[in-house]
N, C-alpha and C positions, 0 to 999 in steps of 0.2 A: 499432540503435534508440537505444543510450545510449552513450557514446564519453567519457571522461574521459581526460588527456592531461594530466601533472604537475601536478595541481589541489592548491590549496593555500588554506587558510580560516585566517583569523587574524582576533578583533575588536577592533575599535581600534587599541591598540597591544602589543597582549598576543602572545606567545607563537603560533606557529601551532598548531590543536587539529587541523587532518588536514594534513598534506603528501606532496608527489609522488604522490597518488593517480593512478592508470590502473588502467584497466581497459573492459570495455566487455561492455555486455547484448544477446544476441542474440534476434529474433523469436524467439518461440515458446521460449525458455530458462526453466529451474526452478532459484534458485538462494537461498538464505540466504545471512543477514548478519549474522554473529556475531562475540562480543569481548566482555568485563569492562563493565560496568556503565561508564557515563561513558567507552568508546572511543570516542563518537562516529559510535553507527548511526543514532541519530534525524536527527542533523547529516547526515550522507550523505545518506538520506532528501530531507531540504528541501532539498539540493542539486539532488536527481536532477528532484524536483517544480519548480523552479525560487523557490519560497520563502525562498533564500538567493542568492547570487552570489560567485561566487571570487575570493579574494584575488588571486587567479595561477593562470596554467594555462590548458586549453583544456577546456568542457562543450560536447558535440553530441548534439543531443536531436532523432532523428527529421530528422536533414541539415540539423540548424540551428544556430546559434552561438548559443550563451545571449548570449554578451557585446553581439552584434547586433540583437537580435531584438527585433520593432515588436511593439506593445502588445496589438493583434488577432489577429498569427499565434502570442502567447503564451497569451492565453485559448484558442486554440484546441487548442493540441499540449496545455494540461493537461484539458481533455476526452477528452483520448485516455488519460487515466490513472487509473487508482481507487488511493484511498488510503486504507488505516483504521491512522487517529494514534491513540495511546493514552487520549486525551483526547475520542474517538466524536465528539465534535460534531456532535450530534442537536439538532434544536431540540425545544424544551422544549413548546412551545405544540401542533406538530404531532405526531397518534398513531406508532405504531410502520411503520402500511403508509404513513402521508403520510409520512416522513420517507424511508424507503427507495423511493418512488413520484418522491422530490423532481427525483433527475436528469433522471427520463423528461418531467415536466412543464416543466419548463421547457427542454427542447427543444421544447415544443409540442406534445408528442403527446397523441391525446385517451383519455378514461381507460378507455375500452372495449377501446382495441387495447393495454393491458397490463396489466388487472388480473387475470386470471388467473395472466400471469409473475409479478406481484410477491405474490400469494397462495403460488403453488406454492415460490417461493426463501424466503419467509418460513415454512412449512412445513418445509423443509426444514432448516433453519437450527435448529429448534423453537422457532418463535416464534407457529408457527399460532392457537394459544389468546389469544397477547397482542401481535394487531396493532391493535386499537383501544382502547388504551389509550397513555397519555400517557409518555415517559420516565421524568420522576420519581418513576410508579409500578415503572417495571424494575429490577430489580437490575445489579450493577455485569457480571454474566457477558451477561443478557440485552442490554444495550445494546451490551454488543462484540461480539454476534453482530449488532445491527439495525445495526448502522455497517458490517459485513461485507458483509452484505446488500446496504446500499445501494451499496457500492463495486464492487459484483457485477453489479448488476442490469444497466450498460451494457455487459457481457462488455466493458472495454475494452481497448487493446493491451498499457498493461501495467500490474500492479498491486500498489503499494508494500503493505508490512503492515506496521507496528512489533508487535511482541508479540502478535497476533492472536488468542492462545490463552492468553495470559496471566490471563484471570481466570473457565476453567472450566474443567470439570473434566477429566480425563485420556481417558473416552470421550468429548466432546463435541469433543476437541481433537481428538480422530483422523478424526473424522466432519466437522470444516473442513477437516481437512490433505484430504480425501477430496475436497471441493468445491475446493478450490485445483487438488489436480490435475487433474480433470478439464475444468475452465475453462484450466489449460494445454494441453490434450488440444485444448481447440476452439479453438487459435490465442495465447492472452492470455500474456505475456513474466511471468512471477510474480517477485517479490523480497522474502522473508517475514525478517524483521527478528528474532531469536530469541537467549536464552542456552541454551534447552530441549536440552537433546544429545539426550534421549529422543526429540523431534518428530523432528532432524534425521533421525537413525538410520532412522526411519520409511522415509524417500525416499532412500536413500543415493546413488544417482546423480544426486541433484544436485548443482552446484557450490556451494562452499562460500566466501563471501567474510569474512575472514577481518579485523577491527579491532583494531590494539595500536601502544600510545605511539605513535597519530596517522598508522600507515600502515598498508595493507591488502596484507595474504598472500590468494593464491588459490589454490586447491586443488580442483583436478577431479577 
């Protein structure tokens, strides 16, 4: 699914911030990405989503060569992936179910055949009480669950998390880790972005990919 092969990021002229990375994400895998604060997992991240391009190296995303790849079969392979950045990117205008509604609508689908799914995932999320209200009414824990949500709603192949659990509380953390895995359970490749050990520990068989001074340890 994801194939990294001596990848190497450097901006400008500065110093490389990740080198010789490999490694590589198999369907249906469960694994964290962890390392010190400023190693460089948000960076990986935009790598893996194609929001960044390497300095050096080889990226294969889905049997495709990033350094290749035409402008439409790239829009398409990042459809294949749900992301929630620490930064939610909710729009402000649209309520809590339009916003996690957002992907399914603009594939075209009409709002009969999923408003009950995006009821039931926002529900579960505990967001049931506040899907028609507007962002800037949510707090900082509610909007990283409605960015979850949304990254959710397409079950896609596979799906990046930076900090996903980072601003609630320690039950409501266990109760996503609980919705991540079983979204891996129905096919979906997971890659949860954390310093949390407590989370880790949760899932101990997963792999654990591992950030420091700019290169990645792996540990099955």
């Amino acid at each position: 699914m994801v194939r990294f092969e001596n990848v190497g990021l450097r901006y400008g002229m500065g110093p490389e911030v990740l080198r010789d990375i490999s490694f590589s994400i198999e369907p249906q895998s469960f694994q964290f990405l962890t390392g010190p604060s400023g190693a460089g997992k948000t960076t990986l991240l935009r790598l893996i989503l194609l929001a960044l391009k390497p300095t050096r190296g080889l990226i294969d995303l889905f049997g495709h060569d990033v350094n290749t790849i035409q402008k439409d079969t790239l829009t398409a392979l990042r459809r294949r992936m749900g992301v929630v950045f620490q930064d939610f990117r909710l729009l402000e205008h649209l309520t809590t179910y339009e916003n996690v509604a957002l992907p399914l609508r603009v594939q075209g689908r009409d709002e009969a055949s999923y408003r009950a799914e995006v009821v039931e995932l926002l529900r579960w999320v505990g967001l049931g009480e506040r899907m028609h209200v507007l962002p800037p009414v949510l707090s900082g824990g509610e909007k990283q669950r409605a960015a979850i949500a949304r990254a959710l709603i397409m079950q896609p192949d596979l799906l990046l998390a930076d900090e996903p659990t980072g601003n609630v509380d320690p039950s409501l953390a266990r109760r996503l880790l609980r919705l991540f895995v079983e979204l891996n359970r129905s096919g979906t490749a997971i890659v949860i972005a954390t310093h949390d050990l407590a989370l880790m520990d949760q899932f101990d068989s997963a792999r654990r990919l591992v950030l420091g001074d700019g290169r990645l340890h792996i540990y099955d």
